[in-house]
N, C-alpha and C positions, 0 to 999 in steps of 0.2 A: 504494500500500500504506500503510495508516494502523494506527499502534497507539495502544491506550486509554492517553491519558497518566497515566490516575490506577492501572491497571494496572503501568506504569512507575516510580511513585512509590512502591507499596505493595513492588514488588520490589526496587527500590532501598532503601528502610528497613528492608527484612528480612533483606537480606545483612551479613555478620559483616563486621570489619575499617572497611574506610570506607565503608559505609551511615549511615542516618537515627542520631538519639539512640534507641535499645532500651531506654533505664533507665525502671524501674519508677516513677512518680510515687507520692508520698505520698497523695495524695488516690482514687489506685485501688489501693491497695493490695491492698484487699477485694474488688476484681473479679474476682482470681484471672486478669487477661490484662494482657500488655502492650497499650499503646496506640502506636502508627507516630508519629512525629513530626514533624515536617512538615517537608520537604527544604530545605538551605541554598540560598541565589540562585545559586552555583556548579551545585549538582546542579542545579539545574532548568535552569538557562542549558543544562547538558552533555545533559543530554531533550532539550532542543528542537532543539538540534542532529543528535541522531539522529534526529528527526523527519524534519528537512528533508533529512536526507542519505536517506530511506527515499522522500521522497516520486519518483514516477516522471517521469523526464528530460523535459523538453519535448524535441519534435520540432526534429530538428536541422536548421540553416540551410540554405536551396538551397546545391546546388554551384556553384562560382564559372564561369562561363562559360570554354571552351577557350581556349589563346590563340593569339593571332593567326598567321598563317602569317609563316615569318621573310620578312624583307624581302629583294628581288633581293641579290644580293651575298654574303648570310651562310651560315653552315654550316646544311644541309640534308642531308636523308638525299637520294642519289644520284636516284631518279625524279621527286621532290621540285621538286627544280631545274630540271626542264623540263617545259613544258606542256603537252607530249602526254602526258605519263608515263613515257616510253620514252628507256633511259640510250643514249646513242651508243657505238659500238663504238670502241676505239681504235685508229687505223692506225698500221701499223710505219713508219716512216720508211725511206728506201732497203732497199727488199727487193722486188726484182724478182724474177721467173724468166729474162726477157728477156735479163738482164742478169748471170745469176747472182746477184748481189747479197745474195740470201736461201741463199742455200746457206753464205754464209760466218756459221760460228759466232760468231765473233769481234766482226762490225760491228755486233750489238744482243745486249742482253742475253737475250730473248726467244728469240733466234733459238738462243742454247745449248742453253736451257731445254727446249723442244720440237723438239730435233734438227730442225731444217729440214733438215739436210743428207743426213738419210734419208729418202727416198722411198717408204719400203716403205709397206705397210697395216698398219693395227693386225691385232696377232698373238690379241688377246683374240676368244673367238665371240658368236653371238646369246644372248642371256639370261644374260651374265655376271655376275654380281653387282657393285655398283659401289662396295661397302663392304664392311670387314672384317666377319668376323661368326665371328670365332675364339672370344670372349664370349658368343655368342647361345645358348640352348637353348631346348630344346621347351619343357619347362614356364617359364609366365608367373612364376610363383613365384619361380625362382630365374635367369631372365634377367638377366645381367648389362648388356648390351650390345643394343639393340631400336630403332634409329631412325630417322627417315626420312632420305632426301638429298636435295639438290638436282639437277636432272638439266635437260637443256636438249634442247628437242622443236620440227625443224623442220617447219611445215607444207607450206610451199610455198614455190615461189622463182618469181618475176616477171619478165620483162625488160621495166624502164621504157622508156618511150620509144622503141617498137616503130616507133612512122611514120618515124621517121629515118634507121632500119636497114632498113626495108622499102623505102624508097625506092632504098637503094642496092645490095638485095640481088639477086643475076642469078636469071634465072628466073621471072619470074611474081609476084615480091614476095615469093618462100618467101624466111623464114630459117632456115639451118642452123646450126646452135649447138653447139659441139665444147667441148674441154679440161676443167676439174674445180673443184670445190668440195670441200675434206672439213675436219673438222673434228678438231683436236688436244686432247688433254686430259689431264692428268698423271696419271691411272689407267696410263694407255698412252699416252704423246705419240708415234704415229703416225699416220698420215692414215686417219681413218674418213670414207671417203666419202658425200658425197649427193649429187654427180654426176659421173658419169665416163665421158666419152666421147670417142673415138678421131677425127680429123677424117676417116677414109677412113667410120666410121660416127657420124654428126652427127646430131641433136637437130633435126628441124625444125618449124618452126611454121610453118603454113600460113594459119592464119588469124588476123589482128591483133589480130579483136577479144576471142581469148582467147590470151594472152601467157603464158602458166602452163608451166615448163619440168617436163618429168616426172621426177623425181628417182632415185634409183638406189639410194638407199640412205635412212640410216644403216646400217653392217654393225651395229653395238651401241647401247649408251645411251649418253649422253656425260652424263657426270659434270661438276659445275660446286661442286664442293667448292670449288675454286679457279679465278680465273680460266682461260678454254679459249679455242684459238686458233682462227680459221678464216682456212683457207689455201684460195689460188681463184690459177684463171692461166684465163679463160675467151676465145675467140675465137670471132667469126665467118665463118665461108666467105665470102671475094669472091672468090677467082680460082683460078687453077688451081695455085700453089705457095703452101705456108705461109706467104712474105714477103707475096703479096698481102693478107692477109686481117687483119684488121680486129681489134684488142685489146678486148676489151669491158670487162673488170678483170684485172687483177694486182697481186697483192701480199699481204701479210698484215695481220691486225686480230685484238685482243683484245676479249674479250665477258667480262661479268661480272654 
């Protein structure tokens, strides 16, 4: 954007107060006009400055390149830190079923927290909502309260290392696969199941080369506002009494 500096000059000398000299010269008297007088080195310096402040910005510098991933060791956001992507679950220290161990409130903090020492099932149903929404209304307008949550979604569960178990399992190499998996979470810290099976009626897999346990649940959604626990005490059939048979996991672990 460019303006006529002689445009600038002539409205600069015509303005009252501190503009150009307006006095009438002797010598035109007779001309019946005044004549503009020609601006001090100050005004003119003060033009040319509005000039350049007028003129349009050059294109501004590239952006400076991201920086570098923090080095092994330092603070990193949690997935960050490991190379797969994928944060590790935390296991509870001494909290058996075997042993009781996990029933006592007292010996983790954890273990208060999500009532291990209740067994029941989460008392919430299917399609419960998993946030408050006492602030929400219909109209968008005057929505107070509209947001989404975090929420934790099992696909599948796997038994690794199936040749090991297959080899020592009776019958033909079937494995029978009994006890549970469910999942706590402080909406309801009860056990919301995603497997749960009776060892008189067991989970088997017949064939090695698809290992994929069929799951039984979630009863609801599980919520991960906050860290959520999964609780598991799973066994395999080897004999004909429950001492025969074989621990696959027990114990508990926090997810986040």
């Amino acid at each position: 954007m460019q303006l006529n500096r002689k445009a600038l000059n002539l409205f600069d000398s015509m303005e009252g107060g501190g503009g150009g000299d307006c006095r009438r010269p002797d010598s035109d008297v007779h001309d019946g006009m005044a004549l503009a007088s020609r601006p001090s080195s100050s005004k003119r310096k003060a033009t040319e400055d509005l000039e350049e402040d007028l003129q349009p910005e050059e294109e501004s510098s590239p952006s400076p390149p991201p920086a570098p991933a923090p080095a092994k060791g330092s603070a990193c956001l949690p997935a960050a830190c490991h190379e797969d992507g994928v944060i590790p679950a935390f296991v509870i220290p001494d909290s058996k079923h075997r042993d009781g161990s996990i029933y006592r409130t007292d010996a983790h903090y954890w273990h208060g927290l999500y009532h291990l020492d209740d067994t029941s099932e989460t008392r919430l149903e299917p399609m419960t909502p998993l946030y408050s929404e006492q602030d929400c209304k219909p109209c968008v307008a005057d929505c107070q309260w509209h947001i989404g949550g975090s929420m934790m979604q099992i696909f599948s569960l796997k038994l690794a290392e199936i040749s090991n178990f297959a080899t020592r399992a009776p019958g033909a190499g079937a494995i029978q696969l009994y006890g549970f998996m469910a999942v706590r979470d402080l909406l309801d810290p009860l056990r919301n199941y995603v497997f749960n099976r009776t060892r008189d009626n067991p989970f088997t897999i017949g064939d090695v080369s698809y290992p994929f346990i069929q799951m039984t649940g979630p009863k609801r959604g599980i919520a991960m506002n906050a860290r959520m626990m999964i609780e598991y005490d799973m066994r395999i059939k080897m004999g004909e009494s429950e001492q025969d048979d074989l621990v696959l996991v027990d114990g508990a672990a926090t997810f986040s």
